[in-house]
VOBA-1610 file (N, C-alpha, C; in pm, whole numbers, padded with zeros to 5 digits, always signed):
BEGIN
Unk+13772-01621-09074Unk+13802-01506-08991Unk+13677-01426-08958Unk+13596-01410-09047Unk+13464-01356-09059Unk+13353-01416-08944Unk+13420-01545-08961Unk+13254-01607-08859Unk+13315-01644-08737Unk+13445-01569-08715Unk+13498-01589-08536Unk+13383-01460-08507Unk+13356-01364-08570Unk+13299-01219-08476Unk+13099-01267-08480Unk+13097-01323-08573Unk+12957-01415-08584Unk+12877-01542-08515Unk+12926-01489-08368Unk+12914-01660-08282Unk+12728-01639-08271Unk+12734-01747-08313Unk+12542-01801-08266Unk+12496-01868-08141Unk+12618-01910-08130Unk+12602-02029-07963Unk+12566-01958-07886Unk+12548-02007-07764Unk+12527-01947-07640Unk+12660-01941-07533Unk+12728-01974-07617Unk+12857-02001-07553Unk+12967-01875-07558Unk+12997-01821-07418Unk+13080-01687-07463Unk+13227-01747-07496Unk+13252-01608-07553Unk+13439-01683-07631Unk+13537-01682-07522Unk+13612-01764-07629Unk+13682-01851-07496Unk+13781-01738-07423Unk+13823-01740-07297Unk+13874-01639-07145Unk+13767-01592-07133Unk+13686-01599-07159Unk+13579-01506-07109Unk+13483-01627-07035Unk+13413-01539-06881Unk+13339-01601-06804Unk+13186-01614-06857Unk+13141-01661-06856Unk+13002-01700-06848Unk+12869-01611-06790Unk+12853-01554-06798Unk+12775-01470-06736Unk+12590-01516-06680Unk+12616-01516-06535Unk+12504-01569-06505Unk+12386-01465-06499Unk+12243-01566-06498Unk+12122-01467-06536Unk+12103-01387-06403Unk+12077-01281-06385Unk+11985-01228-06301Unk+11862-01241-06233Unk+11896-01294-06101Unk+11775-01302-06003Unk+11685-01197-05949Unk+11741-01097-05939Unk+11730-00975-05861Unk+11695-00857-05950Unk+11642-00762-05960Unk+11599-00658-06019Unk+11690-00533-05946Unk+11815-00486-05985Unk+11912-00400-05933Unk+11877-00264-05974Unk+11887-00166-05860Unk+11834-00040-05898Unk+11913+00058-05841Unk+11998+00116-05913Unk+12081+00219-05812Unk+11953+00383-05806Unk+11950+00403-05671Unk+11816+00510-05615Unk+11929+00611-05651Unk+12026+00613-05553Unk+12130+00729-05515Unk+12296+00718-05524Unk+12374+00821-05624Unk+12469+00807-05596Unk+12518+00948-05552Unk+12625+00925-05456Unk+12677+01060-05372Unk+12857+01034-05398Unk+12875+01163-05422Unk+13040+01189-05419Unk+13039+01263-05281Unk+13139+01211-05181Unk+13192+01235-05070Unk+13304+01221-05047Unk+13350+01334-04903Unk+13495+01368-04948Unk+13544+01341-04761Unk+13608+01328-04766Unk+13743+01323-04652Unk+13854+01437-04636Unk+13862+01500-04522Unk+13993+01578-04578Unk+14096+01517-04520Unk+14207+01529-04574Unk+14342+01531-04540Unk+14438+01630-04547Unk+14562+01563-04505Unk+14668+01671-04511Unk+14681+01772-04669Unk+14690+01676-04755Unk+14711+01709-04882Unk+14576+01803-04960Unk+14492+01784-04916Unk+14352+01846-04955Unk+14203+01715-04930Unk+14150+01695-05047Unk+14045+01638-05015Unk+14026+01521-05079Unk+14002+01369-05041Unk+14012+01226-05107Unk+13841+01226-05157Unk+13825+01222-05223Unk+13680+01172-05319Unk+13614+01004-05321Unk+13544+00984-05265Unk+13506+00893-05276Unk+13284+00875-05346Unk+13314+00782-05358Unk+13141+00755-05423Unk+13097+00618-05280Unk+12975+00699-05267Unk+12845+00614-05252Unk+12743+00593-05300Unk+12708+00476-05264Unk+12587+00427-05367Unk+12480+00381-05291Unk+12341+00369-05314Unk+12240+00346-05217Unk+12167+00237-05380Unk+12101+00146-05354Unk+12112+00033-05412Unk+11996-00018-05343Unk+11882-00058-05439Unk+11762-00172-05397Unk+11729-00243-05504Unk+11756-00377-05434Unk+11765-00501-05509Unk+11600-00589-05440Unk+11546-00687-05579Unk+11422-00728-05558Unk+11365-00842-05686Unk+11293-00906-05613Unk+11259-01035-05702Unk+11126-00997-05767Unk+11038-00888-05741Unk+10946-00873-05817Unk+10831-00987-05745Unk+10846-01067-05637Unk+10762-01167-05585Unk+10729-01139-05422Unk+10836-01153-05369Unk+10829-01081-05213Unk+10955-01046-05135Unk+11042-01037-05196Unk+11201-01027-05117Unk+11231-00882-05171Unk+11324-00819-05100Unk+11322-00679-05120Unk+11471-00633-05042Unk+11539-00611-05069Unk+11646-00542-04956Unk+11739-00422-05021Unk+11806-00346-04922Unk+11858-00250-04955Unk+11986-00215-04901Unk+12079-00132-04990Unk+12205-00140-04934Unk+12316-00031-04972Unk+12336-00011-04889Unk+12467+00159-04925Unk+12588+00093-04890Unk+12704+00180-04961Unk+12826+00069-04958Unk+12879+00264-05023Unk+13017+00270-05022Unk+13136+00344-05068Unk+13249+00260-05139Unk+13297+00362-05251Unk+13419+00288-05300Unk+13471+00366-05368Unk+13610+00372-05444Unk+13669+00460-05501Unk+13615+00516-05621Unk+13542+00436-05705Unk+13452+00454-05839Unk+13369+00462-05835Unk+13238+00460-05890Unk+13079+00430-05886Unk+13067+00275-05911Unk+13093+00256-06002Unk+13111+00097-05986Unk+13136-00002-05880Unk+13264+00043-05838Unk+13299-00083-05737Unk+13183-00022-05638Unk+13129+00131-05624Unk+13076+00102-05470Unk+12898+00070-05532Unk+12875+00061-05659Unk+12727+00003-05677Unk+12783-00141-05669Unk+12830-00199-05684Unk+12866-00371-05673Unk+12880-00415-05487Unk+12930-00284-05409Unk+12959-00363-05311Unk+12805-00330-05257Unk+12751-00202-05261Unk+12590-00196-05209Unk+12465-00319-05229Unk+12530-00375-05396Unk+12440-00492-05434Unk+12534-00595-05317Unk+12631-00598-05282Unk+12645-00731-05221Unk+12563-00679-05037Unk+12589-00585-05032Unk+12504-00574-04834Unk+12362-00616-04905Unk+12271-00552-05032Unk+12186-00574-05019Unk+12149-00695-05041Unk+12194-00798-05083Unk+12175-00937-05112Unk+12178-01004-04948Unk+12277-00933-04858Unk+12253-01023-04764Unk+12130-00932-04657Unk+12110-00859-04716Unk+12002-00790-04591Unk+11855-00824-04674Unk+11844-00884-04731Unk+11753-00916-04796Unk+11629-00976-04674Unk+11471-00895-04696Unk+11363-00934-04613Unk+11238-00977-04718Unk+11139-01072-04661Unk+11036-01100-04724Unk+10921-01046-04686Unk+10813-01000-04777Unk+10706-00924-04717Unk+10602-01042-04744Unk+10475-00976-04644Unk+10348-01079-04672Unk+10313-00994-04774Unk+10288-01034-04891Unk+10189-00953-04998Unk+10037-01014-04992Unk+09966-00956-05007Unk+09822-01015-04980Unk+09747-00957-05161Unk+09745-00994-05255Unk+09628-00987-05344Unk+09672-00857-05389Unk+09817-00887-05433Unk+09895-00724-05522Unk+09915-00620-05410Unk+09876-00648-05257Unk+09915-00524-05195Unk+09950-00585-05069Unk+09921-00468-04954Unk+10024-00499-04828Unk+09877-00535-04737Unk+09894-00651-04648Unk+09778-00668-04557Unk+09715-00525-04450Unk+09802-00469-04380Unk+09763-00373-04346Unk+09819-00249-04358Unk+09812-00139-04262Unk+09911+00017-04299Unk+10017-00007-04208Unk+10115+00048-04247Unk+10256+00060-04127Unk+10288+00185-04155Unk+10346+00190-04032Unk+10451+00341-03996Unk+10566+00328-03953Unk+10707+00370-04011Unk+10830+00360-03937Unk+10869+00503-03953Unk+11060+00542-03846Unk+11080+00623-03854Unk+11244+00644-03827Unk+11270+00632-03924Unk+11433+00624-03924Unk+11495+00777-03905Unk+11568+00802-03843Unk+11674+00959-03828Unk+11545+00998-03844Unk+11535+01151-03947Unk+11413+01238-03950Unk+11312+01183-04056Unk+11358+01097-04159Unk+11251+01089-04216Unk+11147+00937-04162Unk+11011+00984-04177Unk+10948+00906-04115Unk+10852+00869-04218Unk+10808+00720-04263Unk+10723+00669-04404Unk+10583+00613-04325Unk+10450+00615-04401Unk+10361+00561-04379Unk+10307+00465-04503Unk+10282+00397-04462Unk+10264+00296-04608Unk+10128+00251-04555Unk+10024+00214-04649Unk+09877+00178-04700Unk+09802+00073-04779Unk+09782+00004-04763Unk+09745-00108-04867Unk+09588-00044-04959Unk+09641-00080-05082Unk+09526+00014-05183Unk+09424-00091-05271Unk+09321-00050-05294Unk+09231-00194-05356Unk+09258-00160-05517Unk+09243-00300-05559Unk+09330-00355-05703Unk+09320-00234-05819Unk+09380-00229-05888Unk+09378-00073-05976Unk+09417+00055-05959Unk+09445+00037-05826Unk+09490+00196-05765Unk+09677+00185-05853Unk+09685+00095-05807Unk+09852+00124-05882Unk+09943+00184-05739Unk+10096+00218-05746Unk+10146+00249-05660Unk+10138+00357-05639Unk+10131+00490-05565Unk+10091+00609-05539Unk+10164+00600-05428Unk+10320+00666-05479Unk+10468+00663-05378Unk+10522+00713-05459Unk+10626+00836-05398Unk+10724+00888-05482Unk+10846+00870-05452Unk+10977+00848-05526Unk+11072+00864-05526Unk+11137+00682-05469Unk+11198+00677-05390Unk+11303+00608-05304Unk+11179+00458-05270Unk+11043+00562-05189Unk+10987+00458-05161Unk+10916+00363-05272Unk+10879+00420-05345Unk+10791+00373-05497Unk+10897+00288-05546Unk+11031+00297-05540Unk+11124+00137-05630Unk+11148+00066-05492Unk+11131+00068-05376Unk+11109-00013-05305Unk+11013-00129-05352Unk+10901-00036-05337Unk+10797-00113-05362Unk+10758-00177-05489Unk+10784-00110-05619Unk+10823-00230-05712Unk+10883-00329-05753Unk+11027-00297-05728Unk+11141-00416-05700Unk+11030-00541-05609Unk+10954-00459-05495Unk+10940-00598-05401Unk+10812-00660-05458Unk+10748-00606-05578Unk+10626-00698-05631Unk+10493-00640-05564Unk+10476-00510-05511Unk+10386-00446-05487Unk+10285-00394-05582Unk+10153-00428-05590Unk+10134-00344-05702Unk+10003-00202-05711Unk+09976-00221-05561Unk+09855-00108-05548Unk+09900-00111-05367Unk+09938+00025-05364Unk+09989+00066-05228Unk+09954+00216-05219Unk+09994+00313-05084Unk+09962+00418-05047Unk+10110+00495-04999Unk+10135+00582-05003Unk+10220+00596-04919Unk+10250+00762-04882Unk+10307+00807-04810Unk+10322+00945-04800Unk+10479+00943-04684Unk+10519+01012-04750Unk+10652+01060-04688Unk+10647+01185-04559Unk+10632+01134-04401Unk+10626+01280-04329Unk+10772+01293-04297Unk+10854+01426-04328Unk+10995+01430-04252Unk+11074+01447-04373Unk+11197+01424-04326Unk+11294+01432-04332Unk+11252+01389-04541Unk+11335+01426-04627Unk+11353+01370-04764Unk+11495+01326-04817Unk+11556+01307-04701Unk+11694+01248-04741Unk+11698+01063-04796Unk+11720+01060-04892Unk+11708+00925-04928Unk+11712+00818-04857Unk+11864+00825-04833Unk+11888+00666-04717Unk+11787+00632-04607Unk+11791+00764-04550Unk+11737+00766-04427Unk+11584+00692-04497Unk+11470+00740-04592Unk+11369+00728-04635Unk+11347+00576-04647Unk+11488+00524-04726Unk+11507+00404-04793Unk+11496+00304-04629Unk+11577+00290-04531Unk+11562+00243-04397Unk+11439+00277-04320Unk+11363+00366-04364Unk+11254+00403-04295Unk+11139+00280-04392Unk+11165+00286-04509Unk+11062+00186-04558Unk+11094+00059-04538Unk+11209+00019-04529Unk+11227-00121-04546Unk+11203-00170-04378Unk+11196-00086-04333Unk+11177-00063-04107Unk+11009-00098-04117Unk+10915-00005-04197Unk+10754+00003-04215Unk+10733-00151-04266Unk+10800-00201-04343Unk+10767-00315-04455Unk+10837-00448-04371Unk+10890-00465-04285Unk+10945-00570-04144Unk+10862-00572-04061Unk+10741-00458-04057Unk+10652-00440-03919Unk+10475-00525-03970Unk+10521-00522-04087Unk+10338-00608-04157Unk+10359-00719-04112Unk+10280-00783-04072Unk+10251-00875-04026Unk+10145-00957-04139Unk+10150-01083-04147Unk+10090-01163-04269Unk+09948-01165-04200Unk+09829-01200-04297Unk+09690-01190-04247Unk+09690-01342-04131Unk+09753-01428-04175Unk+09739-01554-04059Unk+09770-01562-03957Unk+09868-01436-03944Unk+09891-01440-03797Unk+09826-01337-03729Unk+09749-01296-03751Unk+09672-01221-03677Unk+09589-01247-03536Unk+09573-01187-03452Unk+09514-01234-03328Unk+09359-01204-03379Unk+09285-01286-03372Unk+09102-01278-03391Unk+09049-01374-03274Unk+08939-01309-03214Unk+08859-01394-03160Unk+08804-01498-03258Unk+08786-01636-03160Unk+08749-01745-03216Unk+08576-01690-03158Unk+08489-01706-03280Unk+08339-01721-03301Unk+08335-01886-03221Unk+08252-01785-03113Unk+08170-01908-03029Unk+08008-01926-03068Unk+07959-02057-03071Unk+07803-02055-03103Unk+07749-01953-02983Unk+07641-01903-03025Unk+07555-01818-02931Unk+07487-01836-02797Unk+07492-01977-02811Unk+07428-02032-02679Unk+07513-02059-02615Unk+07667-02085-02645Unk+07755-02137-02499Unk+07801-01990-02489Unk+07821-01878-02607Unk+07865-01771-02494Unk+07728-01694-02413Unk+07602-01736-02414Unk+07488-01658-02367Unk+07493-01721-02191Unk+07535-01859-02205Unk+07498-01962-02098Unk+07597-01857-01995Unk+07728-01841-02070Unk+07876-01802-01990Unk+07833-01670-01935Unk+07773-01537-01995Unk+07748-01441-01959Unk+07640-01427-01934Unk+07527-01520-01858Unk+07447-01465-01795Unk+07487-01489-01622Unk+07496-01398-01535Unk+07495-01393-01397Unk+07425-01503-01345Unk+07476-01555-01240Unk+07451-01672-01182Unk+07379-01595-01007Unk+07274-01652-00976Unk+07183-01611-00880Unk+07219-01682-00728Unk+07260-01579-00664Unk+07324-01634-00532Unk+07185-01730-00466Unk+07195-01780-00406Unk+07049-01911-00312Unk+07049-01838-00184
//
């Protein structure tokens, strides 16, 4: 009787499901009680604002409502699983700076050289850890309402562009572009 409550296996007891590992690094930012009125008075409901992340380069975010805190942090993890985006990370940080600007709040984000660490507060800073950032810049102009902040970064962090795709002039030897730009002498 003693060594039913003493299981060593890895095996959970039996009716019981299995519980799979975690891919994702789940972070509830924000929860809000919100109300509806009705005839009778006022219905209560919870929202949840939710950023989910692999710690490598995937990152997404997601608000959802539900009657509990629970069911509506479970349904926010499910939008954010499917809104899920990949960033270029370049050498622990972001290749270049971006700016987005969702409703009023508007984010600027910075790529920082190795050691700086993240220097972001609030909403945007577990963005950016969840997504495997590890020396960034950032400053919040506007608005400080979460969601809005939270869509404003994940809007800035869709707009980087990876270092390979960058448009660069191709280096020509010196003598075929000297030949090309010197003026040609009418006869």
């Amino acid at each position: 009787m003693a060594d039913a409550n003493l299981r060593t296996s890895n095996r959970p007891a039996p009716g019981r499901p299995m519980e799979e590992e975690k891919q994702f690094d789940e972070r509830v930012v924000h929860v809000d009680r919100v109300a509806r009125v009705v005839k009778g008075g006022r219905r209560f409901r919870f929202r949840a604002l939710v950023v989910i992340g692999d710690h490598k380069n995937k990152v997404g975010i997601g608000s959802a409502k539900g009657a509990d805190v629970t069911a509506a942090v479970s349904k926010a993890v499910d939008i954010a699983k499917k809104n899920l985006i990949s960033l270029p990370i370049y050498k622990d940080t972001l290749p270049h700076e971006a700016q987005a600007k969702v409703g009023g709040a508007q984010i600027l984000i910075k790529p920082a050289s190795a050691g700086t660490g993240l220097i972001a507060g609030g909403v945007v800073r577990t963005i950016l850890e969840v997504a495997g950032v590890s020396n960034a810049l950032s400053k919040s102009l506007g608005s400080s309402n979460k969601t809005n902040t939270a869509y404003a970064t994940i809007k800035a962090l869709q707009s980087i562009v990876p270092s390979k795709d960058w448009v660069t002039s191709v280096a020509k030897p010196k003598t075929e572009a000297a030949k090309k730009d010197t003026p040609k002498k009418a006869k």
